[in-house]
TIRO-475507 format. One line per field, with one value per residue (C-alpha): residue number from 1; y, z, x. Coordinates in Angstrom, 3 decimals. Layout:
% TIRO-475507
i <- (NUM_...)
north <- (Y_...)
up <- (Z_...)
east <- (X_...)
//
This chain:
% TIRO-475507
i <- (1_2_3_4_5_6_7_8_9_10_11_12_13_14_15_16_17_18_19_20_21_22_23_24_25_26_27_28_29_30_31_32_33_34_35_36_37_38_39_40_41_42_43_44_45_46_47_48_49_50_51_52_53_54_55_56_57_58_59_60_61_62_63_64_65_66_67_68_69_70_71_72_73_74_75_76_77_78_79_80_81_82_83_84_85_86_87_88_89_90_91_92_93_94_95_96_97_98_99_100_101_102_103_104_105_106_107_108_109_110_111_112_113_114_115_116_117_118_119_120_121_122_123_124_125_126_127_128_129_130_131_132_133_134_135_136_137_138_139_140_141_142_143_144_145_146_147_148_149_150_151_152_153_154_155_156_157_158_159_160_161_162_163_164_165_166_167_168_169_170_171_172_173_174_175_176_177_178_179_180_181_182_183_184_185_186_187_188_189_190_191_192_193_194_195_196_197_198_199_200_201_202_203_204_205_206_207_208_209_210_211_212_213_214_215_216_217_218_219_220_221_222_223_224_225_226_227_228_229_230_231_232_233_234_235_236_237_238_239_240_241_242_243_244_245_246_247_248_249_250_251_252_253_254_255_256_257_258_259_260_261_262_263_264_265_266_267_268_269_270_271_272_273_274_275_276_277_278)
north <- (9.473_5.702_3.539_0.087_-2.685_-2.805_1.069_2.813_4.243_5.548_6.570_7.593_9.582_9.945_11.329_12.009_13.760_15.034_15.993_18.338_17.779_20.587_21.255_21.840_18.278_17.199_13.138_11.925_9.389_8.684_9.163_8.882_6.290_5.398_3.022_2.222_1.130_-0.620_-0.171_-2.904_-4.128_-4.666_-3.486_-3.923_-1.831_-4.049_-3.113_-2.618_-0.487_3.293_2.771_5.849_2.721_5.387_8.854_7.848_6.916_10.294_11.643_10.137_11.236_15.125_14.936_15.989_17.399_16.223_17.591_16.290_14.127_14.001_11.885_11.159_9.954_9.135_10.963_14.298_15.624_15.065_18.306_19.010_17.321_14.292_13.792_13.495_10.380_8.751_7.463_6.510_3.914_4.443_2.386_3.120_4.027_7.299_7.049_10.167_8.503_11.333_10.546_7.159_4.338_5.550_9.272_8.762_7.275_10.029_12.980_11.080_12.501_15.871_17.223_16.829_19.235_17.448_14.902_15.662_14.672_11.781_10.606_10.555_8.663_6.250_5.666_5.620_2.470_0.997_1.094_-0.164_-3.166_-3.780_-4.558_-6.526_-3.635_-2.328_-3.188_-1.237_1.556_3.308_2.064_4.383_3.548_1.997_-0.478_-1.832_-4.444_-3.680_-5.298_-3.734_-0.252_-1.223_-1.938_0.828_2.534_0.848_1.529_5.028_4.810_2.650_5.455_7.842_5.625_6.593_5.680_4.175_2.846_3.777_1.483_2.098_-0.694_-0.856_-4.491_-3.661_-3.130_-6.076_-9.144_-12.008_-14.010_-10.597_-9.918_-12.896_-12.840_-9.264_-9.600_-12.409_-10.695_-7.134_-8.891_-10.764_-6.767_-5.338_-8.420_-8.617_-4.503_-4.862_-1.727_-0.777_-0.361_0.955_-1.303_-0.471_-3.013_-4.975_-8.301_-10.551_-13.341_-10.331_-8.533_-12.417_-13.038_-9.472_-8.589_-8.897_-7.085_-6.466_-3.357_-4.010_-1.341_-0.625_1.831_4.670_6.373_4.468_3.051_0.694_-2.554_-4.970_-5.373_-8.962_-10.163_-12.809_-15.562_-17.470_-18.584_-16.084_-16.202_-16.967_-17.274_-21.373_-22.460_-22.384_-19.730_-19.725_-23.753_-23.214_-23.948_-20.191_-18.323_-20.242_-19.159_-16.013_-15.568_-17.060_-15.226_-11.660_-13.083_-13.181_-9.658_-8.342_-10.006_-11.533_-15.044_-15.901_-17.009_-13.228_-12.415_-15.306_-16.231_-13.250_-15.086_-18.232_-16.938_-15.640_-19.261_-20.586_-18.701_-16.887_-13.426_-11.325)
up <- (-7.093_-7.240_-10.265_-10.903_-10.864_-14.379_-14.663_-14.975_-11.514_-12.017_-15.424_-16.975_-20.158_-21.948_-19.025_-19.444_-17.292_-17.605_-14.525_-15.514_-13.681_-12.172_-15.957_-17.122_-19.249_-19.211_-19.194_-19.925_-17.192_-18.293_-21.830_-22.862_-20.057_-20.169_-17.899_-16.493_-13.161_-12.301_-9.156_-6.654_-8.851_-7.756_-10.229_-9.682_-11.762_-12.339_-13.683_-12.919_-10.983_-12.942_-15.192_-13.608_-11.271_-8.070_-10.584_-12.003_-8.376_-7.214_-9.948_-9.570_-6.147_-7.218_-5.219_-8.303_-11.254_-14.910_-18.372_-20.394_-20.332_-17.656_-14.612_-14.012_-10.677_-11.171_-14.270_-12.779_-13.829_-10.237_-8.212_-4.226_-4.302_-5.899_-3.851_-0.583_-2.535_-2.214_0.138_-0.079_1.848_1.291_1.580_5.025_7.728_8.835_11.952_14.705_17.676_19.777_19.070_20.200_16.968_17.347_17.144_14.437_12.708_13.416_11.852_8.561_9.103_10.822_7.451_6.820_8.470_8.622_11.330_14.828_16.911_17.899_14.460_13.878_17.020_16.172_12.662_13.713_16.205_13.339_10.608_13.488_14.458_10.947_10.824_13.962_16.006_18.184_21.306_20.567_20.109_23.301_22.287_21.431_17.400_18.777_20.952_17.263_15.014_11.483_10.067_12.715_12.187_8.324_9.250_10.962_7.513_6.050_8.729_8.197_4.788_5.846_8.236_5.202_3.870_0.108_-3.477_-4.078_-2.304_-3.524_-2.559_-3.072_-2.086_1.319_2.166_0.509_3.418_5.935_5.912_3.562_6.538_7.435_4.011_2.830_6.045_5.390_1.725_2.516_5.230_3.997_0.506_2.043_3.823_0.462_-0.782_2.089_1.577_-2.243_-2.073_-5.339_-5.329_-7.431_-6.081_-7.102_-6.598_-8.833_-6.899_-9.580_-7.695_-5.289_-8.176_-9.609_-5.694_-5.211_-8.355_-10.600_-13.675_-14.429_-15.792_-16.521_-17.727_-19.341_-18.785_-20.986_-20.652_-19.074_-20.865_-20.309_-22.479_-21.739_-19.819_-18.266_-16.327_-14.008_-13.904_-10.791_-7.992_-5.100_-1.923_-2.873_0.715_0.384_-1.878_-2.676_-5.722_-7.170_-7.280_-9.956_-13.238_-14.577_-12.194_-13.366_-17.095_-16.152_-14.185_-17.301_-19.598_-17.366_-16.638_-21.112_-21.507_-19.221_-20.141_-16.773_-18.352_-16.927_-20.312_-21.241_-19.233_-19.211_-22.631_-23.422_-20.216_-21.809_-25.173_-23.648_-22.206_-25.265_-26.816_-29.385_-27.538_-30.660)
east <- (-41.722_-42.530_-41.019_-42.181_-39.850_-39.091_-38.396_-34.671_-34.435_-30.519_-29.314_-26.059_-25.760_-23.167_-20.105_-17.163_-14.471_-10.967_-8.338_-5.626_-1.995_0.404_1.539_-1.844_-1.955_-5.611_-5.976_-9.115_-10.538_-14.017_-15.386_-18.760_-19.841_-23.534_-25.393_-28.971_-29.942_-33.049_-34.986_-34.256_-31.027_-27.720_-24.969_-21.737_-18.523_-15.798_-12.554_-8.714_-7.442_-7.578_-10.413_-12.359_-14.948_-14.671_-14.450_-17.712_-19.436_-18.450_-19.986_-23.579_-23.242_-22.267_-19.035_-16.961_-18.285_-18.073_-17.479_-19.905_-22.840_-25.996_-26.670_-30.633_-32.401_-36.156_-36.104_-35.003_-31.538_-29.339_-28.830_-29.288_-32.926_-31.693_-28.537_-30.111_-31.777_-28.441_-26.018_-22.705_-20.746_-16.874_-13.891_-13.033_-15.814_-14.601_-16.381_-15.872_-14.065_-15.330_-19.367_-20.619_-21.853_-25.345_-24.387_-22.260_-25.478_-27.357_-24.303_-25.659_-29.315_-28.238_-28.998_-32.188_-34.170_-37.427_-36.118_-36.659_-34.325_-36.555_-36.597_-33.097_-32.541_-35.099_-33.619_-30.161_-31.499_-33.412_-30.526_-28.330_-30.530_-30.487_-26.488_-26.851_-25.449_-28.437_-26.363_-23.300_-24.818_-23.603_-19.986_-16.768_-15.823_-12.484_-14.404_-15.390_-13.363_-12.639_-15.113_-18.206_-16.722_-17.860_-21.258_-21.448_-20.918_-23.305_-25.773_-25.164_-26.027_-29.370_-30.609_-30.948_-33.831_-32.532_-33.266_-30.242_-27.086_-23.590_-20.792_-17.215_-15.235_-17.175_-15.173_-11.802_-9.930_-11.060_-9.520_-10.259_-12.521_-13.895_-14.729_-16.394_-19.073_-19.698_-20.520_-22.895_-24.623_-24.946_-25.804_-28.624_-29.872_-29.918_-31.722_-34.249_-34.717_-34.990_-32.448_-31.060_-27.106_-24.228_-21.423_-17.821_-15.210_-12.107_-13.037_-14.624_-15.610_-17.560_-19.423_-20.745_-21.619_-23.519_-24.839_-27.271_-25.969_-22.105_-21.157_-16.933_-14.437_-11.793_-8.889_-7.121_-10.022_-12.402_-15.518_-17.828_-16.658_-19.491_-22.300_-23.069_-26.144_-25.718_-28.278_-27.558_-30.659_-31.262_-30.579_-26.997_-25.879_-27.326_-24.924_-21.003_-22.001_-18.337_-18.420_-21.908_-21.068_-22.691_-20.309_-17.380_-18.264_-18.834_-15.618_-13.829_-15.909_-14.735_-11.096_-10.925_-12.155_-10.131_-7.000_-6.069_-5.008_-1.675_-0.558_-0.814_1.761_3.910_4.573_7.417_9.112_8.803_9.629_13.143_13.725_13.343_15.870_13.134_12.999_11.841)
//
């Protein structure tokens, strides 16, 4: 089904979801969480840690299943047709050290029966050209560095062709030099591809780099607070975006809502020190 540019590609009705512990006490995680996703936009989930940002990925993606509400892809309620519209890049890569980069492309695309083996092959070397790994294809995972096992990931996700890209974190676990070329160069692929993501992270400074709408949370259950779009010139990779005087309103604007200000936290110390604990 083709949308045009201006149509909801990915939407989220009304979810919510409960997990029950050993004792049988049911917590709610996310309640009533609605969102819209363009086609070709980049939307980011920010929030602390807990708020239900990974919970509600998983759900879009039918990896855990919710209580209420209904998840939509192209208009069509998600289900096994829908799913295979959508990949997901995790946290950590996950990559078989017993199958070679390329053929750990390729276990993404085993299931879809319409590929030949050619075709898989020839996507797998496509999505890997892509990441800038065409040449390591023949290479064991642990011949990799942290941060090309990632884009290996990624690749894997890219070989799929899908709908939409869901990202969980994909550069949470790299270093901070690591991380910072990765988000500019897989940033500028899903720009160049006009590739519509779901991007879950707690990095602020990374969702007002990536994205172009803000969707932030809050906690005990999570819900989604406020919704920001972030004006700021394209290609971002030309310019020192967190020096720009929107991305430092925004980052003060999201710092605010989500009560990071230091003073939040200090002033009970300072209160003591001052002799007027109350």
């Amino acid at each position: 089904m083709t949308l045009n540019d201006d149509q909801c590609l990915l939407e989220v009705r009304g979810v919510s979801k409960a997990f029950s512990d050993r004792r049988h006490n049911r917590k709610v995680v996310l309640d009533n969480v609605s969102l819209k996703v363009q086609q070709g936009e980049f939307v980011s989930i920010l929030g602390k840690s807990g708020c239900g940002k990974t919970t509600l990925l998983r759900i879009i993606d039918s990896l855990i299943e919710w209580d209420e509400g209904e998840v939509l892809l192209e208009n069509q309620l998600v289900g096994k047709a829908q799913r295979q519209r959508m990949a997901f890049v995790f946290q950590d890569s996950n990559l078989l050290p017993w199958r070679s980069v390329k053929e750990n492309v390729e276990l993404n695309l085993e299931s879809m029966k319409e590929l030949s083996s050619q075709e898989r092959s020839d996507r797998a070397i496509e999505a890997l050209r892509l990441v800038g790994l065409e040449d390591a294809a023949d290479h064991a995972p642990y011949q990799l560095s942290g941060g090309m096992q990632q884009r290996v990931g990624v690749a894997r996700a890219l070989a799929r062709q899908p709908a939409v890209f869901l990202m969980d974190e994909p550069f949470g676990h790299l270093d901070n030099f690591t991380r910072e070329r990765l988000q500019q160069e897989i940033g500028a692929l899903i720009e160049r591809l006009h590739a519509t993501v779901v991007f879950v992270t707690h990095d602020i400074d990374e969702a007002i780099l990536l994205s172009d709408k803000i969707i932030l949370m809050e906690s005990d259950p999570g819900r989604v607070s406020k919704v920001f779009n972030v004006d700021l010139p394209r290609p971002r990779w030309r310019y020192n975006v967190r020096a720009h005087p929107e991305a430092m309103r925004l980052r003060e604007e999201i710092v605010t809502d989500l009560h990071l200000k230091i003073a939040d936290w200090v002033q009970p110390e300072e209160a003591m020190l001052n002799g007027s604990e109350s």
